[in-house]
N, C-alpha and C positions, 0 to 999 in steps of 0.2 A: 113960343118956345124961347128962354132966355139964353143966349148967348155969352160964354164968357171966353176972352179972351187968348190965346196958347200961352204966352208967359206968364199968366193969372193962373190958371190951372196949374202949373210945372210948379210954382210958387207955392199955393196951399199942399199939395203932396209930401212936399219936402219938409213941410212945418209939421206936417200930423206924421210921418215918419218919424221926424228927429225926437215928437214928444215923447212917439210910443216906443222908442228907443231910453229914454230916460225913463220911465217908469217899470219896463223890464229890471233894468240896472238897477231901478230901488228896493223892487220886490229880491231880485236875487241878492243881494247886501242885508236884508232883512231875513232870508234863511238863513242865511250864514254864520251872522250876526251868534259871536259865541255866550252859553248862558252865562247873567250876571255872576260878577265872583261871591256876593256879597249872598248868594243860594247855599243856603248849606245842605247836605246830605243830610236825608233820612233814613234811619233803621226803620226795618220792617222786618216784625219777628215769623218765625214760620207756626207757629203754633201756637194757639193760647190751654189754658186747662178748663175744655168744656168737656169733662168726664161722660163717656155715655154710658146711662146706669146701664147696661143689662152684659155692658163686658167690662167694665172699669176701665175703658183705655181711651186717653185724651182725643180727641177730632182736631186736624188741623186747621186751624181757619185763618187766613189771611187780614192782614192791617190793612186798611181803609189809608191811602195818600194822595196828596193833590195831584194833578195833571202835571206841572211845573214843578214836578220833586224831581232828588235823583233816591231813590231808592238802593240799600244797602243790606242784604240777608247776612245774619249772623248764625252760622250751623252748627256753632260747638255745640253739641249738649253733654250736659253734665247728668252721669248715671247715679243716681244714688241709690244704694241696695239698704233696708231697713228690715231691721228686726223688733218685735215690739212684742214682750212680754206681760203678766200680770206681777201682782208683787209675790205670788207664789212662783215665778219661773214660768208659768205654762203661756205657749202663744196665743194673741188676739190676733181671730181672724174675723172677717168679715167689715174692715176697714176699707175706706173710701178715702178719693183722692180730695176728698173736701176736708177728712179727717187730720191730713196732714199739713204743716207749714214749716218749710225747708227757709233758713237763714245762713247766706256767707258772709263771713266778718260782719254778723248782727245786722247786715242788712237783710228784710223781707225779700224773696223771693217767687212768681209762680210759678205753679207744677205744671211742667206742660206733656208729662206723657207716664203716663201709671198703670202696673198691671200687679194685682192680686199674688197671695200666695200660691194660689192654685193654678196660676199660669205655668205653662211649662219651661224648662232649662235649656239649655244646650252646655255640654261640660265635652272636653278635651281632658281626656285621661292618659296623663302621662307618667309612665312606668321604668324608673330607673334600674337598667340591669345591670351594673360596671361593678366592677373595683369589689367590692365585700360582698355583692348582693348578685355577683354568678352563682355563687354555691347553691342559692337558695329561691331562685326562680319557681319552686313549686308554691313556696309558701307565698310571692307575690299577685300568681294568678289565685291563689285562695284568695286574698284580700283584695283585691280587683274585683272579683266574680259576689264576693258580697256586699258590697259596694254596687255595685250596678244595681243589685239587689236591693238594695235600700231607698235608690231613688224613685219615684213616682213611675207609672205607666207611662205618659207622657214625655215624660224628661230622655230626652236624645244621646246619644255620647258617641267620642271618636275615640279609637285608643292609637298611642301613639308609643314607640318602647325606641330602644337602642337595639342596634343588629351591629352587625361585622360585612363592609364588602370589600370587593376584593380589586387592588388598584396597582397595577404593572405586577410587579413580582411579589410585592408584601400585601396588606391587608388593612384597613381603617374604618373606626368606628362611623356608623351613620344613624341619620333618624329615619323609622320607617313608621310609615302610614299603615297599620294592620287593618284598620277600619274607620271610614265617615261614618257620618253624622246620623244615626238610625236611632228609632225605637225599640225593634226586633231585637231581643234577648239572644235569640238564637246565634246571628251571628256574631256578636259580640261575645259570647262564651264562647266561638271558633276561633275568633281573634286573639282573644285572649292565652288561648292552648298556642295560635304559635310564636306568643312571644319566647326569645330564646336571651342569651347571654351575649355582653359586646367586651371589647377589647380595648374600649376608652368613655368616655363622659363626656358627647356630645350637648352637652344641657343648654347653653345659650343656642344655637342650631335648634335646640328642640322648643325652645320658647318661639322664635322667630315662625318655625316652619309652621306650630298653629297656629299665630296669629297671620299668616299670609297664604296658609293652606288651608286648614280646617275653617276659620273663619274668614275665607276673601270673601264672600258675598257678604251686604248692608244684612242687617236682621230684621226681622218681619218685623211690622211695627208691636207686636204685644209679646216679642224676645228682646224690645229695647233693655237693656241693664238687665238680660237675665241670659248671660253667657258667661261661662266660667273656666278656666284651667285649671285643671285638680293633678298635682304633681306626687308622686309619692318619691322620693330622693333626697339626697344628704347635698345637694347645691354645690358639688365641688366640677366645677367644670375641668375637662384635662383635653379634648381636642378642636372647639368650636373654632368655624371660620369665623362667625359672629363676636362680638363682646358683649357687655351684659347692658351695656346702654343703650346702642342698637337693639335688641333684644326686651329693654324695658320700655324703650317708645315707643316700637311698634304693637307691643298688649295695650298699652294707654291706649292709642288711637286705634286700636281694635274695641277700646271698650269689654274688655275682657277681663271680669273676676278671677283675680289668682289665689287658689286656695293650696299650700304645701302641706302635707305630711311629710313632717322631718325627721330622715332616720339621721339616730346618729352611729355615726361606724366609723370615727372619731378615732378610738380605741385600736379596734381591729386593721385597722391603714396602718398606724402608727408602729404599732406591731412589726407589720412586715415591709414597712422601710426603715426599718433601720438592722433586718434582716442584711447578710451578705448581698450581695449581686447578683453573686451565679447561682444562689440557692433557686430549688424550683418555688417554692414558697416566696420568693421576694416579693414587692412590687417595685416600681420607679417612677418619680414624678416627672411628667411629660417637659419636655423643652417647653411647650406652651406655656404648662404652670410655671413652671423655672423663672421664663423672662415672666409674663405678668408679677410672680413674688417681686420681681427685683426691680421691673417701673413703678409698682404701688409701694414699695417698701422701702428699698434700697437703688432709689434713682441712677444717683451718683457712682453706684460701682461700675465696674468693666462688665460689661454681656461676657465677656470667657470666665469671671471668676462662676458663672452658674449652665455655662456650655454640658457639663457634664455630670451628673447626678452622681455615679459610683465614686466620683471625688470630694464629696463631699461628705463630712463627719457626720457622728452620727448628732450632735446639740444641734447642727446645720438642718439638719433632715429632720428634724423636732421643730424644729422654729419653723420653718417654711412652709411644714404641715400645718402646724396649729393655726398659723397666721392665713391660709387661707381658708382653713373650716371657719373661724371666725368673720372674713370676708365672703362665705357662703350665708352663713346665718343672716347678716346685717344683708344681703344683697333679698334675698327671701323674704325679711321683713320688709323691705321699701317697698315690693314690686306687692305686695300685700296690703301696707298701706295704705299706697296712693292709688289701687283698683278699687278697694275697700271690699278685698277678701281678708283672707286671715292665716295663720300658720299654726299647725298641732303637731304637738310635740311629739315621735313615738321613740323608745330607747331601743328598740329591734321590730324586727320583721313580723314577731308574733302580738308588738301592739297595736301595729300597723292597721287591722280590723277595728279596733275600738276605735281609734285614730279615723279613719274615713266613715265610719256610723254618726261621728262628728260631725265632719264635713256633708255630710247628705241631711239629718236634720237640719243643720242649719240653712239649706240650699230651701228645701223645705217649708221654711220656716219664712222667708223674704217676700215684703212687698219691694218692689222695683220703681221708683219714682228719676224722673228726669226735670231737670230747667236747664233755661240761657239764661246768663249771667246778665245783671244788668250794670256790671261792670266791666266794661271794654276797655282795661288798660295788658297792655304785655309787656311786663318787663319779668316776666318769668318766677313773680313773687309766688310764694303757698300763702292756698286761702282755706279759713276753717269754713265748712261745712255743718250747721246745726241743725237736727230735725225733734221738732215737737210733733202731738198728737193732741188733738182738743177733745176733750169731752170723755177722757180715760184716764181718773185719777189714777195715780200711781200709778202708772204704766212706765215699763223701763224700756228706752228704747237704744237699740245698737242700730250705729250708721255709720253710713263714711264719714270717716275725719276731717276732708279737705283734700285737695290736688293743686299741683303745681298751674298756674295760666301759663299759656301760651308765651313765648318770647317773640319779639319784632313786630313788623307795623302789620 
């Protein structure tokens, strides 16, 4: 048996200790150790466009990255709703997502999620009862009820109207939810019977409350780009907590087609402001519209020169009317726009049906295509949007125009 020494022994111990003490410290230095700077991030997009023939709706499929990536998902998607005609007018159906090729500012783009004309809608119907259009609550559920009528078996709707509740000792206009999102006719023509008459023009409130009530849940993947607001109203708001900006970015980021039927009742407001005060026929413009005319118009004046309606002339009460139906119109065509719905014109309550037989053909009528942008800048620029269709001479096509990008990093 070899024999070694006690100070020889105490010796090697302390040497194979201290190495495996340094080689610990190397390994933990080498976790540590942060990734090179010089690694750039990679995008990885969530979808590509591999269309499955037998429902038209793109499959998700994931990007292939190195181990040593950092990985970055980009989730905007951008809805485009298309319309595609022959040179007589009459729609082509039976188009494929291979049919089409979507361009922003002339750059190619792919489609990463598409669904047929036949897929079904979800629409939010919303029913202005204020100002002109108490009198005539019978003839609105007539044009609601055939309109429902008009859309597909399939196709869903909420209805949504103005009430009156009741708050300390007075009374203020609200939105109320008469009905979600159903196929069943049946209740929707009970919802529709109990819309009643309000006592103000909650209309921005009522844009918010569907895009944060009727549509807070994501949509199925084959309802992408095929949810809608169908408004019938003159766009003059007079009580919202909301403003119309708030109220137009949360539709964008709901992804929600905004379609108006615009009454115009222009005339008939006009009429009875500039009626007396105390007459029972008058109207008056809300303190609300008062100061908005006077930060959008008249910055610069005192808040007391517009404190009070009944003091004001009658060219005052001309001007301030006009000036904000004109700021309804223009607010109606943006939020129209930049959804890539559309607005129709109706001059009373009794065009108001031809006016939504409109608007349902055309709902009717949409393929629903989506991409991500393969331009990741945000400084809040608008970008066009262009869609062709290969292999269908003469074919007219209607699509979205473009939308604003994102702002900040």
């Amino acid at each position: 048996m070899f024999y070694q020494p006690r100070s020889e022994r105490c010796y090697g111990v302390c040497v194979w200790f201290v190495a495996l003490s340094l080689a610990l410290s190397c390994v933990l230095v080498a976790a540590q150790t942060p990734t090179p700077e010089h690694q750039r991030p990679r995008r990885a997009s969530l979808t590509t466009p591999a269309p499955d023939a037998a429902d038209g709706l793109s499959t998700p499929v994931g990007e292939e990255v190195g181990e040593d990536e950092i990985v970055r998902v980009d989730t905007q998607l951008i809805p485009v709703p298309v319309v595609v005609r022959d040179r007589e007018g009459r729609p082509i159906t039976g188009l494929t997502a291979a049919d089409f090729q979507v361009y922003e500012d002339d750059r190619p783009q792919r489609v990463a999620t598409f669904a047929t004309a036949d897929a079904p809608f979800e629409v939010a119907l919303l029913l202005d009862t204020s100002g002109s259009t108490r009198e005539e609550v019978a003839l609105i559920r007539r044009a609601a009820n055939a309109f429902i009528e008009a859309l597909r078996p399939g196709d869903r709707v909420a209805v949504l109207s103005f009430g009156t509740t009741a708050e300390g000792a007075g009374k203020r206009a609200s939105v109320e939810v008469q009905s979600y999102l159903t196929d069943d006719r049946t209740p929707l023509r009970s919802a529709i019977e109990n819309i009643g008459a309000s006592n103000g023009t909650p209309y921005y409130d009522a844009l918010a409350r569907a895009a944060q009530d009727v549509f807070r849940d994501p949509p199925a993947p084959e309802l992408r780009g095929r949810r809608a607001l169908v408004a019938l109203t003159d766009g003059v708001d007079s009580t919202s907590a909301a403003d119309f900006a708030a109220a137009r970015a949360q539709l964008l980021q709901a992804d929600v087609l905004a379609y108006f039927v615009e009454i115009d009742t222009e005339g008939y407001v006009e009429n009875r402001l500039l009626a007396d005060c105390h007459a029972d026929s008058a109207l008056r413009l809300s303190h609300i519209q008062l100061e908005r005319y006077r930060s959008l118009f008249d910055p610069r004046a005192d808040a007391q020169d517009y404190a009070n309606f009944c003091q004001l002339g009658s060219f005052e009460r001309m001007q301030i009317s006009r000036a904000l139906y004109q700021l309804a119109r223009q607010e109606m065509n943006s939020i129209a726009h930049d959804t890539g719905g559309k607005t129709f014109a109706a001059p009373d309550l009794n065009a108001a049906r031809a006016a939504f037989a409109e608007v349902a053909a055309e709902i009717g009528k949409q393929y629903s295509l989506g991409y991500y942008s393969t331009n990741k800048a945000r400084a809040g620029r608008f970008r066009q949007i262009r869609v062709e269709v290969r292999g269908a001479q003469g074919a007219q096509v209607s699509a979205r125009e473009g939308y604003q990008e994102p702002s900040g990093s």
